[in-house]
C-alpha positions in Angstrom: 73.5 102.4 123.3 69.9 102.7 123.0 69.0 106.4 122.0 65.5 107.7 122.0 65.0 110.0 119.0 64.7 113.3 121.1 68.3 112.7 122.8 70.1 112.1 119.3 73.2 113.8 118.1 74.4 113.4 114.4 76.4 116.6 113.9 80.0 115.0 114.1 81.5 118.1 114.5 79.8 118.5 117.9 80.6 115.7 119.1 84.1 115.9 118.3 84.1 119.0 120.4 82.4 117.3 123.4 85.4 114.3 122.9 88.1 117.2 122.8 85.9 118.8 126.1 85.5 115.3 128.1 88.7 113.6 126.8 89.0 111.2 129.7 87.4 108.0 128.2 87.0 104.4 128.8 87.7 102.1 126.7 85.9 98.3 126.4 87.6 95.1 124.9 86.5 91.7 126.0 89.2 88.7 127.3 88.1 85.1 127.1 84.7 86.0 126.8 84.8 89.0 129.8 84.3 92.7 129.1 87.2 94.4 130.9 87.6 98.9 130.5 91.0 100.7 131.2 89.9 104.6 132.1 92.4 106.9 130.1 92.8 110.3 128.8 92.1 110.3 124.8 92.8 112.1 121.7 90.7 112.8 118.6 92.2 113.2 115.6 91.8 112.9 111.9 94.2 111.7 109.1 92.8 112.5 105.9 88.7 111.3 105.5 89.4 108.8 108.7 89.0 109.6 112.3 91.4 108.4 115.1 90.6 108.2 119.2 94.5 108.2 120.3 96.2 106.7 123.4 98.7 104.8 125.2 98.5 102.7 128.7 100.7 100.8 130.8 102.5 97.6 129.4 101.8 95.9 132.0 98.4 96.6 131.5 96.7 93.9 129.5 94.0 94.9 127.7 96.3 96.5 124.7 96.7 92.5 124.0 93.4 92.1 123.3 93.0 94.9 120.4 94.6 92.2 117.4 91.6 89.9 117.9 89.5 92.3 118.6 86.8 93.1 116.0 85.5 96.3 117.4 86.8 98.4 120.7 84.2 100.5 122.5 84.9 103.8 123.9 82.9 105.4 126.2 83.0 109.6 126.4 80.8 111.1 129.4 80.0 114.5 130.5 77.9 115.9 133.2 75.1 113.9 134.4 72.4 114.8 137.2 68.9 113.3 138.9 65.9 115.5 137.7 63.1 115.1 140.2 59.8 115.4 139.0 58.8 117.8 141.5 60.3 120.3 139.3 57.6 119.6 136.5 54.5 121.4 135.9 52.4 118.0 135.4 52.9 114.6 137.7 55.5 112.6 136.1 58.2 110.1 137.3 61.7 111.4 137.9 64.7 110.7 135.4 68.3 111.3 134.9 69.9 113.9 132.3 73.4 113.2 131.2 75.9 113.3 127.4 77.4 110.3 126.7 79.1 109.2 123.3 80.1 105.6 122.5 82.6 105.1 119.5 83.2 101.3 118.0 86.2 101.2 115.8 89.5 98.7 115.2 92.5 99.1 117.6 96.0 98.6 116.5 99.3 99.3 118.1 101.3 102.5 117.7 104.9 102.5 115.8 107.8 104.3 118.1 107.8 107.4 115.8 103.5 107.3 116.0 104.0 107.1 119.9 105.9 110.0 120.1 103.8 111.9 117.7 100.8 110.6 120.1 102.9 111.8 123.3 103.8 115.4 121.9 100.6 115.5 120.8 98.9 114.9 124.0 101.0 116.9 126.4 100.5 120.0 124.0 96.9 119.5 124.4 97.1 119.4 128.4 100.1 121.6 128.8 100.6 124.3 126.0 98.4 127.2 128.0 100.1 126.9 131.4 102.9 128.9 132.8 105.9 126.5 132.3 104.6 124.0 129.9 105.7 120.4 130.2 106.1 119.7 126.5 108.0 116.7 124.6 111.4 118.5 123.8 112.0 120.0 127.3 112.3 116.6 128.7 115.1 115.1 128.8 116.0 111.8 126.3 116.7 109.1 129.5 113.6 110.0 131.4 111.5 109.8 128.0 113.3 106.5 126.8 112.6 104.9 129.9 109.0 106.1 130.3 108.5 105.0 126.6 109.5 101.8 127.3 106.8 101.3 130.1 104.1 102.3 127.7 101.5 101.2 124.6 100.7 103.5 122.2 97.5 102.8 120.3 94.8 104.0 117.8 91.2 103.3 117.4 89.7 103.8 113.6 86.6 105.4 114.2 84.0 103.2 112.4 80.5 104.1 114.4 79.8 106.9 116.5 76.7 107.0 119.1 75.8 110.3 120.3 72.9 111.3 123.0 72.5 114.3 125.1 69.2 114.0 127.4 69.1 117.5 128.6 65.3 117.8 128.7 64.5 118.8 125.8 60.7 116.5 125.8 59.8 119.1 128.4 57.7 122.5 128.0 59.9 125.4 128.0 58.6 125.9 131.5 59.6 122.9 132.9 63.1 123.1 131.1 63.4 126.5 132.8 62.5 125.3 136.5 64.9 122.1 135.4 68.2 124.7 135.0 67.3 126.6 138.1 66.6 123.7 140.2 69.8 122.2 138.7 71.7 125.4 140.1 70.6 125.3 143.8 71.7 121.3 144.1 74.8 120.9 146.1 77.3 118.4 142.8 79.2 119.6 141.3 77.7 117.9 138.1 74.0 119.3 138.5 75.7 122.7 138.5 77.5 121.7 135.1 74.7 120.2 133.4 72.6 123.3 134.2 75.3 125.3 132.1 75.0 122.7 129.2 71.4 122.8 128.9 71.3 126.7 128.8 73.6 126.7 126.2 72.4 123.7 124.3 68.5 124.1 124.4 
């Protein structure tokens, strides 16, 4: 991902919270020479020094076939992203688009049972633990989970290269990064409203 030096994150434990607060991911192999993506929700975690992106899709999906040849997997993590016109700039300029994305390149390899399982609980504690009547791993019962297992891939992705950028303005003037939020605010998405909240509390 090309990233201009102004739009550049490093610090690995904010991008591990932007993974954890835009979880739903794609991830990029190629088969006989074609890039193909399955869109999925994902889980970051770390064993030790490593770092893991954690997941499972359908068997009869067939991309998790292509992780043993593959060299490197590409996963792509996006939040907010909106048009900034450059009517909302003090000088004459061209208009852009401000968005966070983070790519990660690592090896893929198949989950064990026992890891899927731990990868399952895992995940619907993440998405489930704060509601009213949690859906968690041991309140289901064993036939429904040993038939949805079966219907499933579990996988992991070694983290071996982590791109980061978050174009949020921050080459303009403070005035023009100002208008940029407030002008962000009065458009009718969703996603301009969102990215207006991310810029104020990231610049």
């Amino acid at each position: 991902m090309y990233i201009p030096k102004h739009f550049k994150v490093t610090d690995m434990n904010e991008i591990k919270s932007f993974i954890q607060e835009n979880s739903f991911g794609t991830i990029v192999t190629t088969e006989n020479g074609k890039p193909i993506a399955t869109h999925l929700p994902l889980i970051f975690s770390q064993k030790g020094d490593e770092d893991y992106i954690t997941g499972h899709m359908a068997y009869g999906n067939p991309q998790w076939k292509t992780f043993k040849d593959a060299e490197n997997v590409l996963v792509i993590f996006q939040g907010p992203h909106a048009y900034i016109s450059s009517s909302w700039y003090e000088q004459e300029n061209v208009p852009t688009w401000n968005y966070q994305a983070v790519h990660l390149y690592g090896k893929a390899s198949i989950l064990e049972k026992e890891e899927l399982v731990e990868e399952m609980t895992l995940m619907l504690e993440t998405y489930e633990n704060h509601r009213e009547n949690p859906v968690l791993w041991d309140k289901l019962s064993p036939p429904l989970l040993e038939k949805q297992i079966k219907g499933i891939v579990g996988f992991k992705i070694k983290i071996q290269e982590v791109q980061a950028a978050y174009k949020l303005s921050q080459n303009r003037n403070d005035h023009d990064h100002t208008n940029i939020i407030n002008q962000l605010q009065n458009e009718p998405t969703p996603n301009s409203a969102q990215l207006a909240e991310v810029m104020k509390k990231k610049y």
